[in-house]
C-alpha positions in Angstrom: -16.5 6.7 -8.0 -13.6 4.1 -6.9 -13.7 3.6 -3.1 -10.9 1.6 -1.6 -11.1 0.2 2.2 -7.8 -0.9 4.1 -7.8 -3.7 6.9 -5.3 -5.8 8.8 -3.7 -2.5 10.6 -3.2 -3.0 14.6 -0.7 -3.4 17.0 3.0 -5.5 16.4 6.2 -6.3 17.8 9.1 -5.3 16.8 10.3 -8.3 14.3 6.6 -9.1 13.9 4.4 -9.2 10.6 1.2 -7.8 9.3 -0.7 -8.3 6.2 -2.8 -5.3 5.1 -5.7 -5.6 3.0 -6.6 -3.1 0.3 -10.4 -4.0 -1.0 -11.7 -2.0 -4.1 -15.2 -1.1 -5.4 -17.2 1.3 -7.5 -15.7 1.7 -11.2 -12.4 0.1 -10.9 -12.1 -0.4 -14.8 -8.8 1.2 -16.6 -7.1 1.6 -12.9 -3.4 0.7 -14.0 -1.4 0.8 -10.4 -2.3 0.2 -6.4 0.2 1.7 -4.2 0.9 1.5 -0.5 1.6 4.8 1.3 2.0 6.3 4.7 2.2 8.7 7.4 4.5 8.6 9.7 4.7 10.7 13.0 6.2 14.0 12.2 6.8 13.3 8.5 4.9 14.1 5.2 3.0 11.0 3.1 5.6 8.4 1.9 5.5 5.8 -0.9 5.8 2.0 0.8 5.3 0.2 -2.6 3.3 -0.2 -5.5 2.0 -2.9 -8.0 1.0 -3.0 -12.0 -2.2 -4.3 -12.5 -1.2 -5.7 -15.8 1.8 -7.6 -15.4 2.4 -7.1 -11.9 5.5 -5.1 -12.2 6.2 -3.8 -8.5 8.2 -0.9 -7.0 9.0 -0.6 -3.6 10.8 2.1 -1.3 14.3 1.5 -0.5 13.3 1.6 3.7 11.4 -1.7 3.2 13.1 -3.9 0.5 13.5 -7.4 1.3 11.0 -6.9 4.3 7.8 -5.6 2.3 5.8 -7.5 -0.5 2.6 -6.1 -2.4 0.8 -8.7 -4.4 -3.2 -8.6 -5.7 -6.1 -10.6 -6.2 -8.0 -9.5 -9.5 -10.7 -12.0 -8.9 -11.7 -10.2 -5.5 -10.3 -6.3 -6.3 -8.0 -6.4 -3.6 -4.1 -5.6 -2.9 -2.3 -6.8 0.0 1.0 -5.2 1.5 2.8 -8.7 3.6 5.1 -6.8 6.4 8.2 -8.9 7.4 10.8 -8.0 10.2 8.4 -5.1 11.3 10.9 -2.0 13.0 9.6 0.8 15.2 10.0 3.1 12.0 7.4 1.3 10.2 5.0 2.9 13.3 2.5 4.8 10.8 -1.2 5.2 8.7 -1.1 3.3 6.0 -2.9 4.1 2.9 -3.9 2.3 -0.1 -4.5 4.0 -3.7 -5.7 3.5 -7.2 -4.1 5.4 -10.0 -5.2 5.9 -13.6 -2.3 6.9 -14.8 -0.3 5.0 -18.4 2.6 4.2 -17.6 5.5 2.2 -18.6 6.9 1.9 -15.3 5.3 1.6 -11.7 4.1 5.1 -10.0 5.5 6.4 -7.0 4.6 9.5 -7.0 2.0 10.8 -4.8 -0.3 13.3 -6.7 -0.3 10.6 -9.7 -3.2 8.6 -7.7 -6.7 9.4 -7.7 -8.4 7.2 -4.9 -7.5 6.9 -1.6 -8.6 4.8 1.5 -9.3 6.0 4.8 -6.0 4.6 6.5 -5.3 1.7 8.8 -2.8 2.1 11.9 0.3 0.2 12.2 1.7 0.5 15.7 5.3 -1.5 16.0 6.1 -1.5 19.7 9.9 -2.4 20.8 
């Protein structure tokens, strides 16, 4: 099975950046998207952003365009969320995932991927 491990979480300024780390393993052959999701105090699992393996065709929530880039690394398996102009809101687990799924357009939809990682904390302090 696909296991995926997130890094690069920790603790940021308001206005600050991060870059998160995604890093997949296991039987990562015919995964079509990585998305970024998380869990914010209070609130139910969100969709950040997500990427097309083939093509890179990305998607992104409207709460973090223009601040938020996903890109990948096929060499090394890995997906990367760069965070820009970090707010408070952004305070939240973040969680990487691998979907199977064909489709034309990028996922966002949450029960359309398979894998998950264990979460990585992003704390954005004022």
């Amino acid at each position: 099975q696909v296991q995926l491990v997130e890094s690069g979480g920790g603790l940021v300024q308001a206005g600050g950046s991060l870059r998160l780390s995604c890093a997949a393993s296991g039987r990562t052959f015919g995964h079509s998207f990585m998305g970024w999701f998380r869990l914010r105090p209070g609130l139910e699992k969100e969709f950040v952003a997500a990427i097309k393996w083939s093509g890179g065709v990305t998607s992104y929530a409207d709460s973090v365009k223009g601040r938020f880039t996903i890109s990948g690394d096929s060499a090394k398996d890995t997906v990367y969320l760069q965070m820009n102009s970090l707010k408070a809101e952004d305070t939240a687990v973040y969680y990487c995932a691998a979907s199977d799924l064909r489709s034309s357009t990028v996922v966002t939809t949450l029960d359309d991927y398979d894998y998950w990682g264990q979460g990585t904390q992003v704390t954005v302090f004022e």
